[in-house]
N, C-alpha and C positions, 0 to 999 in steps of 0.2 A: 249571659253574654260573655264572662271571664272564659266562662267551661267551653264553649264556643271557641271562644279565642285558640286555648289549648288544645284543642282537638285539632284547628285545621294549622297551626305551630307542627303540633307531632304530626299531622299528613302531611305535611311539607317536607319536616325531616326525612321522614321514610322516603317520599318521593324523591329526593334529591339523593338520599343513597340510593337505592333503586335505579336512578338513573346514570349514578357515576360508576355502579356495577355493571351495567349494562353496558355502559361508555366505553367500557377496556377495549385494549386492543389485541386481537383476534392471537392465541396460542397454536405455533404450530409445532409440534412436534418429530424427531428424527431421531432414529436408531443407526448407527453406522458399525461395523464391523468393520476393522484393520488387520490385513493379512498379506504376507510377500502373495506373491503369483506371478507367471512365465509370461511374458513379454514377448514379443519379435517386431517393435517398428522398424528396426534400419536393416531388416536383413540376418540380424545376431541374436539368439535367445537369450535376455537377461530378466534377474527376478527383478520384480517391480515392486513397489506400495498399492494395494489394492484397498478400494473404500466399497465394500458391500460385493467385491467381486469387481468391480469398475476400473478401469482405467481410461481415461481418468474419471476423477470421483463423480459422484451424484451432485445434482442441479440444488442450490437452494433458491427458491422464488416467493416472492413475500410483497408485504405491500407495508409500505412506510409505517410505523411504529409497531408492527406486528411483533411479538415476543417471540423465540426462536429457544428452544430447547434441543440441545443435540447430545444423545447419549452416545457416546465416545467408546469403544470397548478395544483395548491395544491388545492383538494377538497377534505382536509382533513379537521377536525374540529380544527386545531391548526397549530403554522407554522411549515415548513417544508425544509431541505436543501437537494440536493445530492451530497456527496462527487465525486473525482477520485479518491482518492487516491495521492495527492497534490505532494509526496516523492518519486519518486519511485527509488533508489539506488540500480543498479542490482551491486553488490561488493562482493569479497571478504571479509572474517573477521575471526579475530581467538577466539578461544572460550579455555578459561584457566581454570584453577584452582588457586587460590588464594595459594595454598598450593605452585603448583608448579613453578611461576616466582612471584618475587615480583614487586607491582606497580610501585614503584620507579623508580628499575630496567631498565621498561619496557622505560619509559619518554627519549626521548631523544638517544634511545638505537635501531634504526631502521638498519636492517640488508641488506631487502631486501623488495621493496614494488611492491605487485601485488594486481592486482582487475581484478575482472569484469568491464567493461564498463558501467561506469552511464549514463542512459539516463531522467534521471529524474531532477530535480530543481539545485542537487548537483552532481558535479565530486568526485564521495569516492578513496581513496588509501586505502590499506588495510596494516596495521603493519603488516609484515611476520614476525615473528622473526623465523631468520635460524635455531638456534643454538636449541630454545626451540621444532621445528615441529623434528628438525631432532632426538633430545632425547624423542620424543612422550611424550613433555608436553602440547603440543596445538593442535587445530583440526582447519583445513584450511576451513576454513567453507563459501560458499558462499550463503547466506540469501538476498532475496530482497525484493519488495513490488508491491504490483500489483496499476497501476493508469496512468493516460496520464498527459504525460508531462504540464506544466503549467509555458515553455518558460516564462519567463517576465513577467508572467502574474497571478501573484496568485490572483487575483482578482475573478479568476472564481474558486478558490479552492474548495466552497463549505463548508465551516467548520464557526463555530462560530465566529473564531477568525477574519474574512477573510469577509465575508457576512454580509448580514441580512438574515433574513427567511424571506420565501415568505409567506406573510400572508392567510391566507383562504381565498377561492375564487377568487384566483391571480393567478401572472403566473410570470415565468420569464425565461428568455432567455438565456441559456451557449451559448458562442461560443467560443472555443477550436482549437486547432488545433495537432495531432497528430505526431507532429514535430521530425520527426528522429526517428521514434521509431517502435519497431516489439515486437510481443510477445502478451503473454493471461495476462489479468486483470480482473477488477472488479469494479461496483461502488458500493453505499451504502447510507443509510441517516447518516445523521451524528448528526442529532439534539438530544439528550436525549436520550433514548433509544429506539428507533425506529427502530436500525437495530436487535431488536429481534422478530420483530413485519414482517419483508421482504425489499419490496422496495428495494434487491440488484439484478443485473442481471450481465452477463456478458460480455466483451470489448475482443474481437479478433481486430486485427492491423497486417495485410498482408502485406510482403515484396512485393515492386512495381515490374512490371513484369520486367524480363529480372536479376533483380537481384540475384543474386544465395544464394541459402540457402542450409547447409553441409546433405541433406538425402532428399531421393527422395518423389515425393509430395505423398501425401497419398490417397486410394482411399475413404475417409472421414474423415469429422473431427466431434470430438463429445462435447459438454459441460458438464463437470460436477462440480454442484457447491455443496460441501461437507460442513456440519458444526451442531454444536451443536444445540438442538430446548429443548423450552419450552413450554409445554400446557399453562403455567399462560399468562394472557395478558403482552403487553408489559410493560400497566402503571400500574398494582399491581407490575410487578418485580420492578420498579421507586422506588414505593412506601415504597416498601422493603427497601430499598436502604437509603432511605429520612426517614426512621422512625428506623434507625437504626437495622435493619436485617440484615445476610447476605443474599447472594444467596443460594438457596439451587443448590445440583448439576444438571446438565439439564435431560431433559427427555428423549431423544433419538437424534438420528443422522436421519439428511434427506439429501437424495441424489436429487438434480434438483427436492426440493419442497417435496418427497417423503420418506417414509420407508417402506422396504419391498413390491415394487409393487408388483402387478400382470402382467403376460406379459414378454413382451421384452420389456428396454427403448430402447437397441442399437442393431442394425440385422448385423450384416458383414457376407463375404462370403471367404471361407474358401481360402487359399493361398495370399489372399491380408494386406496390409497393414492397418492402422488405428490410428490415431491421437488423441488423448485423453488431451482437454485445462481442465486441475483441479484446485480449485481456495476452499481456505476453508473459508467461508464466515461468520462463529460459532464465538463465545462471548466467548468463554472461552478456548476452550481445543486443543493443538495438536491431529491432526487424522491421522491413519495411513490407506494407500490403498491401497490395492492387487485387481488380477485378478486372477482370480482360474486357476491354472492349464498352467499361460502364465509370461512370462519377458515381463519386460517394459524396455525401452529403454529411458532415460532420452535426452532430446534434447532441450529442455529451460527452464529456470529458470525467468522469467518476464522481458522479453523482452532480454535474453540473450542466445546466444546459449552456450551449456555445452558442453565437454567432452562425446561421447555420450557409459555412461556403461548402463550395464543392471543391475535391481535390481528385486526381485521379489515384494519384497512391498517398500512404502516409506511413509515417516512422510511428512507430511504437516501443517506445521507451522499456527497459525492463521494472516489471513491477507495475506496469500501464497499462488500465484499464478505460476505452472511449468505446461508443458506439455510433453506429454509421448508418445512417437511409440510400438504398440504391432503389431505382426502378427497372423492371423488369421489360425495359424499352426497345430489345434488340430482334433479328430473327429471331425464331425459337431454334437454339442448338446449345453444343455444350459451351461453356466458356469456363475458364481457369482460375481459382482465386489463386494468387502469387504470393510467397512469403520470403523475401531476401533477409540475407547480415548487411547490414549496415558498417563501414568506416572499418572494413577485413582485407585483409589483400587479398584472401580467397571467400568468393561469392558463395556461402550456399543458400541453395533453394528448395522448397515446395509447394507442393500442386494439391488444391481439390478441384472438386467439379460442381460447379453449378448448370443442372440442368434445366432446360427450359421445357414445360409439361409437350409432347409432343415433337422436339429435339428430332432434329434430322441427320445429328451426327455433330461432330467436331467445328468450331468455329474456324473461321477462315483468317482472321485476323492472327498479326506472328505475335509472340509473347513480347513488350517493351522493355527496352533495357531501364536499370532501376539506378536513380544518382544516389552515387555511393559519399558525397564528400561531407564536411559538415556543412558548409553554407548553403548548402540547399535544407539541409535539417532546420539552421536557425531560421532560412525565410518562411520556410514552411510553417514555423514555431510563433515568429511574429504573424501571422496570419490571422493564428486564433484567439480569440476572445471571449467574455461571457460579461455577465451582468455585475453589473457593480454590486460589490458585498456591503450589506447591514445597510439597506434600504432608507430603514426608519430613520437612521442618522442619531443612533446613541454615542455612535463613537462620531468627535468633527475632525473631520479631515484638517491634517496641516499643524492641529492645534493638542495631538497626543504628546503623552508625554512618554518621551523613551527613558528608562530608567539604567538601562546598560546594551553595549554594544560587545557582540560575542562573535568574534573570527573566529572561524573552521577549517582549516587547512588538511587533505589528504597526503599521504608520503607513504610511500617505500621505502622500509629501510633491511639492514640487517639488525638483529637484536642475539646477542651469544654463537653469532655465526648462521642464525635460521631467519627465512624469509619471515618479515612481519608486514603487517599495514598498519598505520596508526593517525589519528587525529588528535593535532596538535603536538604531536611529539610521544602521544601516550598511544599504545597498541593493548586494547582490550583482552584480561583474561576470565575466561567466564569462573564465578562461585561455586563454591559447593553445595548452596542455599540462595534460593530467590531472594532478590535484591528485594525487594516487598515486602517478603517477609521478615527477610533482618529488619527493617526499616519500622516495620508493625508490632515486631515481638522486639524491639531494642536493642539485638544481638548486633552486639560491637565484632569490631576485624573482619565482616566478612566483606565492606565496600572500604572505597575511601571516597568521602564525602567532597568534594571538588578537588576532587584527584584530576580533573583535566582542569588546565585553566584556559580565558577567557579567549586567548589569542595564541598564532602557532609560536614556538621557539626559531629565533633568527635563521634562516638559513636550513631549516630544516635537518641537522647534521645527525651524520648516525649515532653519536654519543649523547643526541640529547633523546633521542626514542626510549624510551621506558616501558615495560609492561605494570599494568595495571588496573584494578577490577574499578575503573572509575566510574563516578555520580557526579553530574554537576548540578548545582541546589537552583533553586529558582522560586519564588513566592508567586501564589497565585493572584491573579487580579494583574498582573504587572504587564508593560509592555516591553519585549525586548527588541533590538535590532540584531540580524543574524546573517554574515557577508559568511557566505561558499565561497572557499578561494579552492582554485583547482589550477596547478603549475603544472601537473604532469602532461604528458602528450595522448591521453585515452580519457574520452566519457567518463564523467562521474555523476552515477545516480546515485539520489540519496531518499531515506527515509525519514523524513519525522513531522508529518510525511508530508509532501515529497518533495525533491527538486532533480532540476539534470543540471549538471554543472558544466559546458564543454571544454575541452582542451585549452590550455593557458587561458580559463577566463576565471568568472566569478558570479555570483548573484546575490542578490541582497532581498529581505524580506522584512518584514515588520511583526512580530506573532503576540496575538492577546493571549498569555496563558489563563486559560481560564477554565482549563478541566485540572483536578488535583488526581494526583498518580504518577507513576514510578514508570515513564515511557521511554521506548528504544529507538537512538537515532544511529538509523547503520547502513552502510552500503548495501545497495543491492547488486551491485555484480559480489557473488555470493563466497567463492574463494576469498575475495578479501573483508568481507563480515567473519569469515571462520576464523581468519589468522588477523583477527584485532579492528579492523577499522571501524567500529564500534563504541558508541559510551550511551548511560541513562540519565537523564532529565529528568529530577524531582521537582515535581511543582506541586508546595509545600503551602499548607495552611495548621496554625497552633488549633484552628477552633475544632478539629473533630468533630466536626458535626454530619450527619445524613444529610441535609442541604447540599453542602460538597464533594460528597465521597460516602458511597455506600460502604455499608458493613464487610468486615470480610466475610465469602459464602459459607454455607453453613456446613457445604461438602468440598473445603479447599484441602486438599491434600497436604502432606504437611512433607517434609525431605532433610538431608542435611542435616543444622544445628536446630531449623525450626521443628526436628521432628520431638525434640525433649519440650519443645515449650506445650502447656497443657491449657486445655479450654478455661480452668479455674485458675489459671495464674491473674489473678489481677493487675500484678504488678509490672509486671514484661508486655500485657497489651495495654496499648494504648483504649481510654476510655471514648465512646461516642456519646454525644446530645442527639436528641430527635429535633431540635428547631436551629 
């Protein structure tokens, strides 16, 4: 009977590994090749970033936990990174006026807290204040960020902070995993200004079968990557930049690489449905998109299902990834997708075509002019919605404990005579060595450890802007409170990730840290992430353990000061536990 016993003990065992082998989720594999190549959207032959010959890059499509390997090979003439998008905080957020609640006020003074579900690095709560949405001083705004998750694992983030660059004629290995997550994104380079140059493509992340999603499947789905384009090369705009210019304003809008094609990009057939992943992948500007003649049907917001209204156009934020349901309910002819700048004093535009199969020619309907102001942005902003985050009710609303309140303030200043941006008074300069790694190997001087502090300097003045490779420290587990203060007169989007901040306002958020890593919070209108407006968030735990932060990879490149540190130094890495 014992022997018995044992037998069907170790069948069990085996069955149970057997089955958790079996359990894994699905490896997909990509090779990518990076090379300039000749260009002409606006008219002007410039060289581009090519990914396998593509501009823009190659499609990744996956399905929730799927593991993702990208071999990366740079035949570029200098090094090169690809971001995900490190942040991705699909949340809630409220977007104020300074006139109309005071900051103060705001601290401490939490009415009601909703979000969207984060699926990204951090858990965000969102400050609702009751009292201010219901007297129409604030706009419920859910804003997120396009990127796959980076579990435990900012190692593979991809950013300067984070990495090294893969040097010329090299290669390097992502490997990612897709961990809980659905929706449209984006990747990008992240080194210098490179993302004006291409090198971004698209990230789809499919719900695993059987799981349900709120709106029936679509009979296609389409990519459109929308954003501001320059004829100048990437490294004159640098240049500009580095010899004190500014930017001048961009040259046109490209839709999936293009302006103004010829053709059809997209064919549907009349009475069916149709999916539309938008992602605006531009340096500079809100864009807003319409389809001639048709409602869109809002159905996620980066990786989040919405509320599902209809709009006839929508802003799309820089750095913003939503997807959209239209029905193919018109005659059959051609109609226009439309891509405006938003909040410019000159309008530019682009055109594709959505063909209807059978198409009798050009749609009759005139093209609609597009509101350019922000209050139509905010209404349109408070509009949307999504599901209440953390369902199960681990965290009680009302009754968290905030353990610090952290003001963010954007500025322009001068610093030695040269244009700078900076937060909090500190304008970011980037290391010679991954803040990571210093941080892993204990290599002292190359950050300063809460080198920005909590709140901006009075007044903003150009004596008090400093450059500096700053960290602000932060323990994991903790909740913070985090007010966007934005004084200046333009849009401020931000990444960590995300928020839009608008002109003279603010926004307030609530965030569980509770992924450990060395993450980037930085403007995305991108001249001013180049020249400083930028710093890194350590969210710090003593216990080292693989519970909360994986190993560093076994193929992490090494650069700078970390390139003397050696696999066998015991001393300079920090030690891991497996429990």
């Amino acid at each position: 009977m014992a022997g018995s016993k044992n037998e069907s003990l170790v069948f069990l065992v085996y069955f149970l590994c057997f089955s958790a082998a079996a359990a894994e989720a699905p490896y997909r594999f990509y090779d990518w090749e990076v090379t300039y190549g000749n260009i002409n959207p606006l008219g002007v032959p410039q060289q581009a970033i090519l990914i396998n010959g593509q501009f823009p890059g190659p499609k990744i499509e996956c399905q929730t936990n799927d593991n993702l390997i990208i071999n990366v090979h740079n035949n570029l003439s200098e090094p090169f990174l690809l971001s995900w998008y490190d942040l991705d905080l699909h949340t809630s957020e409220l977007i104020c006026s300074f006139k109309a609640l005071n900051i103060k006020r705001l601290v401490g003074e939490t009415y009601l807290i909703c979000s969207i579900l984060s699926t990204f690095i951090f858990s965000v709560y969102t400050l609702y204040m009751d009292y201010s949405v219901r007297n129409g001083l604030c706009a419920f705004l859910p804003i997120c960020r396009n990127g796959l998750q980076e579990r435990k694992n900012s190692w593979q983030d991809g950013v300067s902070g984070t990495n090294c660059p893969i040097p010329p004629s090299q290669n390097f290995t992502y490997r990612m995993q897709a961990k809980d997550q659905i929706g449209s994104f984006f990747y990008f380079p992240s080194l210098a200004f490179h993302k004006a140059a291409g090198g971004f493509g698209a990230i789809y992340i499919h719900s695993r079968p059987l799981i349900p999603v709120p709106f029936s499947p679509p009979a296609d789905e389409y990519t459109v990557l929308i954003g501001d384009w320059y004829t100048a090369n990437h490294k004159a705009l640098q240049n500009m930049l580095d010899s004190e210019r500014k930017l001048p304003s961009p040259d046109g809008i490209l839709i999936n690489g293009k302006r103004n094609p010829d053709g059809a990009d997209f064919t549907v057939e009349q009475g069916k449905m149709y999916r539309l992943h938008i992602s605006n992948v531009g340096l500079h500007n809100t864009l807003n998109f319409l389809i001639q003649g048709h409602n869109m049907t809002l159905v996620e917001v980066e990786g989040t299902h919405t509320v599902q209204n209809s709009y006839t156009s929508l802003d799309v934020h820089i750095g913003q990834s939503l997807s959209v349901l239209f029905i193919a309910n018109r005659p059959a002819r051609d109609y226009r997708i439309v891509v405006s700048t938003c909040f410019t004093n000159t309008t530019l535009r682009s055109t594709t075509i959505i063909r209807y199969a059978g198409s009798s020619g050009s749609a009759f309907e005139s093209l609609p002019s597009v509101p350019r102001d922000v209050d139509f942005s905010i209404n349109q902003a408070r509009s949307i919605s999504g599901p209440r985050s953390n369902p199960q009710g681990s965290y009680h609303y009302g009754s968290i404990n905030v353990t610090r309140t952290i003001r963010l303030a954007n500025s322009a200043r001068l610093v030695g005579g040269k244009q700078r941006y900076a937060v909090n008074g500190v304008s970011f300069v980037e290391a010679d060595t991954p803040l990571k790694l210093a941080d892993y190997y204990n290599i002292s001087g190359v950050f300063k450890l809460n080198g920005i502090p909590d709140s901006p300097p009075a007044n903003h003045t150009p004596e008090k802007v400093r450059s500096e490779t700053a960290v602000m420290d932060s323990d994991h587990h903790s909740f913070i409170e985090v007010v966007l203060e934005n004084s200046e007169d333009s849009i401020q989007s931000w990444h960590l990730d995300g928020y839009n901040v608008y002109p003279r306002g603010w926004t307030a958020v609530l965030i569980a840290l509770d992924n450990v890593g060395m993450w980037n919070m930085r403007s995305e209108v991108w001249a001013r992430r180049y020249l400083g407006q930028q710093f890194y968030l350590r969210v710090y735990t003593p216990s080292h353990s693989f519970r909360d932060e994986l190993p560093i990879p076994d193929n992490a490149l090494l650069c700078g000061r970390a390139a003397t540190a050696t696999n066998n130094d015991n001393n300079s890495r920090l030690s891991f536990s497996r429990c």
